[in-house]
C-alpha positions as CSV (number, residue, x, y, z in Angstrom):
1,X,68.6,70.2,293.8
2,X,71.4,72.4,296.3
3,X,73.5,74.9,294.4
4,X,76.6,73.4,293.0
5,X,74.9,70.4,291.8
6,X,76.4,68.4,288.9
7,X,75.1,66.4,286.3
8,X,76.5,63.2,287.3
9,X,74.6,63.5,290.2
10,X,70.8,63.2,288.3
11,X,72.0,60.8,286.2
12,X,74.3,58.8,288.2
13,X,72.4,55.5,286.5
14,X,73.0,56.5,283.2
15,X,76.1,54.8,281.0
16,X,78.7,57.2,280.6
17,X,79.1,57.1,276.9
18,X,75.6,57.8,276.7
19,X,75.2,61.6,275.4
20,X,73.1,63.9,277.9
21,X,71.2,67.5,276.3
22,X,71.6,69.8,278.9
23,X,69.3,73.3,278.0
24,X,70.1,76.7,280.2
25,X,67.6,78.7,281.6
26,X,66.3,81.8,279.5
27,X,63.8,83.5,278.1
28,X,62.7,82.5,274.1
29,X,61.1,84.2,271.4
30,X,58.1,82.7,270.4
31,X,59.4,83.0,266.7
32,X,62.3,80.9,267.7
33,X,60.3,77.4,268.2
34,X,57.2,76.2,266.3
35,X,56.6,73.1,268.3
36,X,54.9,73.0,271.7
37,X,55.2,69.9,274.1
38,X,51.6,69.4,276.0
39,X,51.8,67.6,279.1
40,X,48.7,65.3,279.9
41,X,48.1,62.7,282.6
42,X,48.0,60.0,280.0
43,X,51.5,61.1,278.6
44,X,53.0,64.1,276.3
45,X,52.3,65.1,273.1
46,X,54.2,67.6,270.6
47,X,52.3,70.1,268.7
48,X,54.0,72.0,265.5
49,X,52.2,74.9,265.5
50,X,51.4,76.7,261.7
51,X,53.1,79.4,261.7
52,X,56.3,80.9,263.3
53,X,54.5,83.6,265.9
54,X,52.7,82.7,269.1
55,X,49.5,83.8,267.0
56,X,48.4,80.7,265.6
57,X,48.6,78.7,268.1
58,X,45.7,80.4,269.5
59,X,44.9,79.9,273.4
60,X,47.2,77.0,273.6
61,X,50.3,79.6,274.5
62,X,48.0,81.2,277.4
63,X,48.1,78.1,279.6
64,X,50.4,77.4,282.3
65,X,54.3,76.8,281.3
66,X,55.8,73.6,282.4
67,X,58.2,75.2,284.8
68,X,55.1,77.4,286.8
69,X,54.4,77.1,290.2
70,X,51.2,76.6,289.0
71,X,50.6,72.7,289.7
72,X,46.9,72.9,290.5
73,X,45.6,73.8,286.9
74,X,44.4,70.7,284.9
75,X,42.0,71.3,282.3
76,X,40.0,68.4,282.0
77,X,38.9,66.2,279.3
78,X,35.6,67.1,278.2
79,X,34.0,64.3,275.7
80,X,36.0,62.0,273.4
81,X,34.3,59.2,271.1
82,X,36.7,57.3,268.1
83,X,36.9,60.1,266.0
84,X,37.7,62.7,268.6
85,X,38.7,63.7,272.0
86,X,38.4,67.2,273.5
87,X,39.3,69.2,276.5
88,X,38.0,72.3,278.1
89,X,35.4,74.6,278.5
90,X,37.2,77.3,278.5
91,X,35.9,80.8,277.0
92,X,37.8,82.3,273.3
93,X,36.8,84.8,270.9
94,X,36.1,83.0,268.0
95,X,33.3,83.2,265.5
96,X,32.2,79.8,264.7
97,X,31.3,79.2,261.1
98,X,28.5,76.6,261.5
99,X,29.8,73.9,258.8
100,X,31.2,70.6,258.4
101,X,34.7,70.4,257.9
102,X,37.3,67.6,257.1
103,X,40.3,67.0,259.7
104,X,43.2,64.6,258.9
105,X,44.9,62.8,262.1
106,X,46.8,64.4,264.3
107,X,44.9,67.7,263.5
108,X,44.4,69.9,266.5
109,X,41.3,72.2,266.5
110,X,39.9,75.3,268.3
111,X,35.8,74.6,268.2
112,X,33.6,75.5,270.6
113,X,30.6,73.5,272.3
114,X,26.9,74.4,271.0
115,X,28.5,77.5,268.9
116,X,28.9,79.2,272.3
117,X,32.6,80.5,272.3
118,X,32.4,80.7,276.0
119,X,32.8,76.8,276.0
120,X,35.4,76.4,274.0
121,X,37.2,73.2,273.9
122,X,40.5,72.1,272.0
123,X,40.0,69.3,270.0
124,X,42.1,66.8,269.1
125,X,41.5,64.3,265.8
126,X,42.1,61.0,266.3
127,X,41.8,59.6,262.4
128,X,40.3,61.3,259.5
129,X,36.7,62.5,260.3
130,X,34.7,65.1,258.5
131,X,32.2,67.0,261.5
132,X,31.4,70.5,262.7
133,X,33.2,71.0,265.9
134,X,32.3,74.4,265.9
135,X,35.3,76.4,265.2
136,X,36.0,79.4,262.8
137,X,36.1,79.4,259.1
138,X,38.7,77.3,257.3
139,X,38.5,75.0,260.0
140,X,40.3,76.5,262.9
141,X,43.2,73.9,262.7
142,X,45.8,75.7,265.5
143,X,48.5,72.9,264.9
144,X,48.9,69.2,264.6
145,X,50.6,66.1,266.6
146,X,53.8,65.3,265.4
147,X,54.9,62.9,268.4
148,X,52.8,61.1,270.9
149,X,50.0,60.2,268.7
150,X,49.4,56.6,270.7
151,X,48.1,58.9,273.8
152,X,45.6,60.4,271.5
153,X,44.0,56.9,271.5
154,X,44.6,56.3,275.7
155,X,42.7,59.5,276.4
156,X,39.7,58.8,279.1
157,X,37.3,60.0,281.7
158,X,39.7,62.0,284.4
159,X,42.6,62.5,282.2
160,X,43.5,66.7,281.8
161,X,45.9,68.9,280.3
162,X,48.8,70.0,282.8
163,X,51.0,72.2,281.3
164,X,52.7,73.5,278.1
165,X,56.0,74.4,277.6
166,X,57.9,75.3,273.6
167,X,60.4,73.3,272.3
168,X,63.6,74.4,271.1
169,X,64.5,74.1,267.5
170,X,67.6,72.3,266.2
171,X,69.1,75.7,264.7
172,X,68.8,76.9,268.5
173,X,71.8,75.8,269.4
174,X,72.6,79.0,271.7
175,X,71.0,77.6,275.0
176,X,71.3,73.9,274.0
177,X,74.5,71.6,274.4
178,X,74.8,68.0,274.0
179,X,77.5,66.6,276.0
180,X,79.0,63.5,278.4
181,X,81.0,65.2,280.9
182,X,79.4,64.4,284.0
183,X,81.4,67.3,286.2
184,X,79.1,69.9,284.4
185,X,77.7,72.5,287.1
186,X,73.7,72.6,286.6
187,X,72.3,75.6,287.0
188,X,68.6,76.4,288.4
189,X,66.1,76.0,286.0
190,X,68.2,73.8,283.6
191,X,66.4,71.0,281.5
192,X,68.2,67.9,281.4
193,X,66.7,65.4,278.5
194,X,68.6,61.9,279.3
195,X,67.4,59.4,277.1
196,X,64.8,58.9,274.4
197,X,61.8,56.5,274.0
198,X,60.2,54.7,270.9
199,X,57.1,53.7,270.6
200,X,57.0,50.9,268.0
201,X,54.9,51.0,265.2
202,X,51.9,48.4,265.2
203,X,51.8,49.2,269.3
204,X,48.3,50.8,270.4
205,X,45.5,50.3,273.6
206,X,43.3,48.9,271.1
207,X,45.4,46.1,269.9
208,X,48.7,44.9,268.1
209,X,48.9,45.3,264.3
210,X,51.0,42.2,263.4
211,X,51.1,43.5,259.5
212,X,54.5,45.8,260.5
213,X,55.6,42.5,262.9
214,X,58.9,42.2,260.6
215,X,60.2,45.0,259.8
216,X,59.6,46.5,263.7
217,X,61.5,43.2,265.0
218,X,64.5,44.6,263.2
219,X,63.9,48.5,264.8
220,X,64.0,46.3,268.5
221,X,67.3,44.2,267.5
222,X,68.7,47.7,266.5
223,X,67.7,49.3,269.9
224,X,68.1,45.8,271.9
225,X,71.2,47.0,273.9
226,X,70.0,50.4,274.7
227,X,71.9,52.5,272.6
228,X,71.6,54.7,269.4
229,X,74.8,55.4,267.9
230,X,74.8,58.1,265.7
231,X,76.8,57.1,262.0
232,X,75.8,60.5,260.0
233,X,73.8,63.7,261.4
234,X,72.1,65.3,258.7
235,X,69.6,68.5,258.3
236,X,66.6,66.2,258.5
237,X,67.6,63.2,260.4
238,X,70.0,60.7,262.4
239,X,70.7,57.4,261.3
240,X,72.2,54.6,263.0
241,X,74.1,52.5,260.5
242,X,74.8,49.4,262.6
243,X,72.5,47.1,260.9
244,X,73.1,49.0,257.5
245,X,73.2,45.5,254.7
246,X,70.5,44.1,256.4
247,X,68.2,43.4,254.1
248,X,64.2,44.9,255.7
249,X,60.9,44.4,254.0
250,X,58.7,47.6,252.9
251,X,55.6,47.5,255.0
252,X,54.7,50.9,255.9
253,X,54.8,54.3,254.0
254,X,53.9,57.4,256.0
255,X,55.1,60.7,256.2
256,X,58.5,61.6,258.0
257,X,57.2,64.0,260.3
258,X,59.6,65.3,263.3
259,X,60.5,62.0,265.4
260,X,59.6,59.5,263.2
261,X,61.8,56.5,263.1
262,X,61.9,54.3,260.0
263,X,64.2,51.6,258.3
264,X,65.6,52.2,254.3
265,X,64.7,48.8,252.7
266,X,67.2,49.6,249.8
267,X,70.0,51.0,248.6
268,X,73.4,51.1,250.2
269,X,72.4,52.0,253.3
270,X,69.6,49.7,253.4
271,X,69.3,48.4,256.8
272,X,70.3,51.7,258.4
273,X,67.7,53.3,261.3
274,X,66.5,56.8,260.5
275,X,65.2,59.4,263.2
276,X,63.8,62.5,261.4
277,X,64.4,65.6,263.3
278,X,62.5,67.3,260.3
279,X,58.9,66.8,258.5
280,X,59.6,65.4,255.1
281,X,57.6,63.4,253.3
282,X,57.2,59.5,253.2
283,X,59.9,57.5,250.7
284,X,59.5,54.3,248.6
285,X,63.0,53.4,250.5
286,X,62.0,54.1,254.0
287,X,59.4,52.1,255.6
288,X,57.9,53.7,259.5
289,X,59.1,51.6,262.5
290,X,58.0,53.5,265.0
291,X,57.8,57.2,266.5
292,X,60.1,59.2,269.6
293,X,57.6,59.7,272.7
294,X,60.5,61.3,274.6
295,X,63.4,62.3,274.2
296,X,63.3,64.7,270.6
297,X,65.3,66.7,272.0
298,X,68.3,64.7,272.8
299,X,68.0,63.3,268.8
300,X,68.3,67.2,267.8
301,X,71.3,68.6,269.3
302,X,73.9,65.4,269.1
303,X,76.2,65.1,267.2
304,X,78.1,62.4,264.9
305,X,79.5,59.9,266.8
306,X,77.5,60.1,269.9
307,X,75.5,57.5,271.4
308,X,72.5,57.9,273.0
309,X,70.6,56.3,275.6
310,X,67.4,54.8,273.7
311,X,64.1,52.4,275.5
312,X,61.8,50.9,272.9
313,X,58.5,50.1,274.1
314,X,58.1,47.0,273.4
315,X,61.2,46.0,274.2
316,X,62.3,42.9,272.2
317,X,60.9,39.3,273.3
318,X,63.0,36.8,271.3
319,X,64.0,33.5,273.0
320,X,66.7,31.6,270.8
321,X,70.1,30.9,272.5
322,X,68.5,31.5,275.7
323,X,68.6,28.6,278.3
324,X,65.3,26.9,278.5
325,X,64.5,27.8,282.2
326,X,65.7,31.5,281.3
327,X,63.2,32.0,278.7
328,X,60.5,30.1,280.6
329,X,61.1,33.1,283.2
330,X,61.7,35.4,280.4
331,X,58.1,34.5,278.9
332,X,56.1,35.0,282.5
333,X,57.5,38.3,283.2
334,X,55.9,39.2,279.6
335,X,52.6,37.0,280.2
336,X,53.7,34.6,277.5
337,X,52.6,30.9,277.4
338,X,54.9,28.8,276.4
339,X,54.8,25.3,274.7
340,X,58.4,23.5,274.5
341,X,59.2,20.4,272.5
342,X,61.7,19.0,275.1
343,X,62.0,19.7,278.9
344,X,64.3,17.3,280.0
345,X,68.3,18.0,281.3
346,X,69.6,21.5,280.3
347,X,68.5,23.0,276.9
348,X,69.2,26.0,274.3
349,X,66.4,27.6,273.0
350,X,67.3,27.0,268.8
351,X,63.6,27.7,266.6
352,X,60.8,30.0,267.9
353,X,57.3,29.9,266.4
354,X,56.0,33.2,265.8
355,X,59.4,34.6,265.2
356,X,58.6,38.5,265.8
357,X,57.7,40.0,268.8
358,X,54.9,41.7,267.6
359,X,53.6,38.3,266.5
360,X,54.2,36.8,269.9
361,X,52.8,39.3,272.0
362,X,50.0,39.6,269.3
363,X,48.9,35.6,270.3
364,X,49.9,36.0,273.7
365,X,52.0,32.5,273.4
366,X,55.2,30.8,271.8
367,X,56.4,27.4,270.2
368,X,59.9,26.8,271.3
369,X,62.4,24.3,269.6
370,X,65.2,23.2,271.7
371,X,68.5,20.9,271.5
372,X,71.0,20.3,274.2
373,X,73.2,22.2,275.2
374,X,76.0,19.5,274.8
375,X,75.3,20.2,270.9
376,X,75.8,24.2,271.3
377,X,79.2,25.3,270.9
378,X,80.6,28.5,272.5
379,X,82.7,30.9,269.9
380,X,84.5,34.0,270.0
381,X,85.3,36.6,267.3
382,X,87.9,38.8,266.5
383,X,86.5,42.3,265.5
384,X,89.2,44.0,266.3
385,X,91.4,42.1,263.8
386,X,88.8,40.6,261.4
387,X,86.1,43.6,261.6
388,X,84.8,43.2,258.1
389,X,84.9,39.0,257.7
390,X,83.1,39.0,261.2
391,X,80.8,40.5,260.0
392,X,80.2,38.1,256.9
393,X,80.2,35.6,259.3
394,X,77.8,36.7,261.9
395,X,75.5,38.1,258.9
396,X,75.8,33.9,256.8
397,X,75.5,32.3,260.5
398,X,72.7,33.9,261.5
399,X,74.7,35.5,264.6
400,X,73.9,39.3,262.7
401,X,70.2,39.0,264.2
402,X,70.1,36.0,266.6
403,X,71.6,34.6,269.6
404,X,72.2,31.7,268.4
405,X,73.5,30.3,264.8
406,X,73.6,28.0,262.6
407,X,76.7,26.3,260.3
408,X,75.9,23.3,257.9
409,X,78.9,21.0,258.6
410,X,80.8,19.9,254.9
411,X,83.1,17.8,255.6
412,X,85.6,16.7,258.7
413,X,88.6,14.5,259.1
414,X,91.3,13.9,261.5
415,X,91.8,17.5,263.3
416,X,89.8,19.6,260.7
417,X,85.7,20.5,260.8
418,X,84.8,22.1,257.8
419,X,81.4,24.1,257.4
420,X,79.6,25.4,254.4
421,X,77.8,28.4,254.9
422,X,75.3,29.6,252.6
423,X,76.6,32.7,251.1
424,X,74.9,35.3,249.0
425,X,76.3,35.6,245.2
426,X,78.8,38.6,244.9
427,X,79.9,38.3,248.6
428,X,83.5,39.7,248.8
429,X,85.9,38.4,251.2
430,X,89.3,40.4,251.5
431,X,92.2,39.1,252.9
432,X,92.1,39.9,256.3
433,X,93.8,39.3,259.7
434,X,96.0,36.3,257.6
435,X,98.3,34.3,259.9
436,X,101.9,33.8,260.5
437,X,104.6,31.2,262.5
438,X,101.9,28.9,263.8
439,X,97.8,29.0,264.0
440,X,96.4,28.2,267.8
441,X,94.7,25.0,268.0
442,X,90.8,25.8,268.3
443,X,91.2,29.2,265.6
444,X,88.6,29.7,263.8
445,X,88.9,30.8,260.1
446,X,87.5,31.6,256.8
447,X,88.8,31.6,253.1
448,X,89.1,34.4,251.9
449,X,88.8,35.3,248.0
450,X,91.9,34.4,247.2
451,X,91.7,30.8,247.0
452,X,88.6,28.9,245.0
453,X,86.9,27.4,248.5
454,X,86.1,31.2,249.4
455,X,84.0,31.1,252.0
456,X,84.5,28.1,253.6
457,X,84.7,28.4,257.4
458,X,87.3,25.6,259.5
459,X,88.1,24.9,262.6
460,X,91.5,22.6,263.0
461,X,91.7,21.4,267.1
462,X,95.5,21.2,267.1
463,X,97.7,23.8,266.4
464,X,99.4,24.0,262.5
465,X,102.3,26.0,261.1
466,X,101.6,25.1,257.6
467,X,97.8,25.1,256.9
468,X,95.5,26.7,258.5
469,X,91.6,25.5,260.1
470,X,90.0,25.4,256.2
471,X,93.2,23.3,255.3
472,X,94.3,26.0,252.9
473,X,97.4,28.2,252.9
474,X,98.0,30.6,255.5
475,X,97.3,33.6,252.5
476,X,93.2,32.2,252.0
477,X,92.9,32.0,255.3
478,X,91.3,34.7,257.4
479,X,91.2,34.3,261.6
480,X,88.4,35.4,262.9
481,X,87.8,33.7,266.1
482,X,88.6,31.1,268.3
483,X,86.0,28.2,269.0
484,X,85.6,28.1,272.9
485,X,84.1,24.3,273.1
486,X,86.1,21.7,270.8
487,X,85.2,18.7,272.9
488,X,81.8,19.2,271.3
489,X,83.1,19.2,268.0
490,X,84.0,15.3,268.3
491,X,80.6,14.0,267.9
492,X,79.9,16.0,265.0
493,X,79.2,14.3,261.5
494,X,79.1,15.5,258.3
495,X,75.9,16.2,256.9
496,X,74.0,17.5,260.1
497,X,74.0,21.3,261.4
498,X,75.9,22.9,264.2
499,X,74.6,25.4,266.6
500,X,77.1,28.0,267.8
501,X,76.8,31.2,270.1
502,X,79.0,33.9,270.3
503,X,80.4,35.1,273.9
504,X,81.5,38.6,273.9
505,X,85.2,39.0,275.1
């Protein structure tokens, strides 16, 4: 880029509350960073070295740094079979000890070829193997893969090894900033880390493991609008407590290692997304989700409160409240089949059949329930008054994780519709957002815990300065919304089920 260039200019696509890392030139000790980033053809993978020096990462250190002139150099893969893939020859000093040893996954290994240290290779482990790969006593482990372990398994014929460069720890905070102002003058050499990428857990070349489908589906909801907004920075991770009450099924137990992203499945923050920026080891509370493949960087140095720009591959593939011709659409861009119940006149995708995306990308094909879209009513809520009962309502609707919702109707008369959601035991309502003078016709409201119908939700279609939508007194009732469609209210009876979606103001 010209001297004088500024960061808006790179990442003139990017959202402007999204947080940008922005690391200045220099030189760094080798003590300073354990972790190296290898750049392949297939993708990049992160190494933590051992130790602190450049010592024990053996030749890795000698090849060519990421920002060298040197773009010819590519050392090539040499042989790779399921246990294993290696690349080289390239010639070492080591001694090789001539014994089987065992290697865990993710294990990185400096063996040689036919105990001739002039064809050295490194080695990476794809799953636990036990084999002689001709290295130096103890093994010769030189590090392990902490991120990027799904291009371990896309290796092939032609792929090489590029470049490696050392990352910067999250104490380093003296050449790193983390920031949104756009007018910041680059400088040559700078790094500029933009966004990060998850890989989802169950997601591999060889196939889709549908046994984490449920508890992923909630990492994509989480990460469906792009962002990552960061609740609490601690010394070993970032969490994202937007979904934090959601309740998340324990399905996968693994090691926290640097990058990896997980749910907790308990506890008050259950619900919340983790990102470790630290190895600790795997909790009872935190079931794996899926792992950074870019971006580590940018989930080190921000800060609380700052959002960051965040890709989840896949992204989600979930149909209900879409229109029926959208999600046909939707489904081909994904190479979906679909199979619908009704086609005819315009219709709302309501039921989906598998429900997860993992699941649906898993059979390659969806069931889809629909209704009309004369018997989907349009709402809109007030978070900004009603932050806390929205969210009871979005969460006993369904709204918290799906387009569309659901509200069993209880009773109506005259101007009143009153709905009976089914709310869990111990579910506080406080008074909130509580009218005065005279309610709008078309409010939408529930009671709140001071009266014995808590919980009820009402909508009255002509305005009231007495009672308000769930017929009780303006102090049980809590306005959190306005209903956008009444005419469709009229040919509701009690008994059946109204489908609502929300429109954002």
């Amino acid at each position: 880029m010209p001297e004088g260039t500024t960061l808006q200019e790179i990442v003139s696509d990017l959202d402007t509350a999204c947080s940008v890392v922005v690391i200045r030139p220099g030189e760094e000790a080798a003590a300073e960073t354990r972790s190296l980033r290898v750049s392949t053809t297939a993708g990049e993978v992160v190494i933590e070295l051992p130790g602190t020096g450049a010592e024990e990462s053996g030749a890795l250190v000698t090849l060519p740094a990421c920002d060298s002139a040197d773009e010819s150099f590519g050392l090539p893969l040499g042989w790779a079979d399921r246990y294993s893939v290696s690349f080289g020859p390239f010639p070492s000093d080591i001694r090789p000890a001539r014994v089987p040893e065992r290697y865990a996954e993710g294990d990185v290994i400096l063996g040689c070829g036919g105990y001739d240290p002039r064809r050295s290779y490194f080695i990476f482990s794809r799953m636990r193997h036990n084999a002689d790969h001709g290295a130096a006593p103890g093994g010769g482990v030189i590090g392990r893969v902490v991120s990027g372990k799904s291009v371990l398994a896309r290796w092939s014929a032609g792929d090489r090894i590029k470049c490696v460069e050392r990352i910067l720890s999250r104490e380093d905070r003296s050449r790193a900033i983390s920031t949104t102002d756009r007018s910041l003058p680059l400088e040559d050499g700078m790094q500029v880390i933009s966004h990060v990428r998850v890989i989802a857990e169950g997601i591999s070349p060889s196939g889709t493991d549908t046994t984490v489908a449920e508890s992923v589906e909630h990492l994509l909801l989480a990460l469906e609008d792009g962002r990552f907004h960061i609740g609490r920075s601690a010394s070993t991770h970032v969490r994202d407590d937007r979904l934090g009450g959601t309740d998340t099924p324990f399905q996968k137990r693994a090691s926290r290692l640097e990058g990896t992203v997980t749910v907790r499945t308990r506890g008050a923050c259950r619900g919340c997304v983790y990102i470790s920026t630290t190895d600790t080891p795997g909790s009872a509370a935190h079931t794996v989700v899926g792992r950074v493949a870019h971006g580590i960087e940018l989930v080190r140095f921000a800060g609380e409160g700052e959002q960051l720009c965040i890709r989840s591959e896949p992204p989600r593939l979930e149909f209900l409240g879409m229109a029926l011709n959208d999600a046909e659409a939707r489904a081909a861009e994904r190479g979906i089949t679909l199979s619908v119940d009704e086609t005819s006149g315009e219709r709302v995708v309501v039921g989906q059949d598998p429900a997860t995306t993992l699941e649906v990308l898993a059979a390659g094909s969806a069931r889809l329930m629909t209704v009309p879209l004369t018997d989907v009513i349009a709402i809109r809520l007030d978070d900004e008054n009603a932050p806390a009962t929205c969210n009871i309502f979005r969460t006993v609707s369904g709204l918290k994780l799906h387009n569309v919702g659901m509200l069993p109707i209880l009773y109506t008369f005259e101007d009143v519709y009153l709905f009976k959601p089914d709310m869990a035991t111990g579910t506080k309502i406080i008074l909130e957002n509580l009218p005065s003078g005279e309610i709008p016709a078309n409010a939408l409201a529930m009671t709140n815990d001071s009266r014995k119908g808590t919980g009820i939700v009402g909508v009255r279609t002509t305005a009231n300065r007495e009672f308000g939508p769930t017929s009780e007194p303006f102090e049980g009732t809590n306005i959190i919304g306005t209903v956008l469609e009444p005419e469709k209210l009229q040919v509701l009876g009690e008994g059946k089920v109204v489908f609502i979606r929300e429109v954002k103001s």
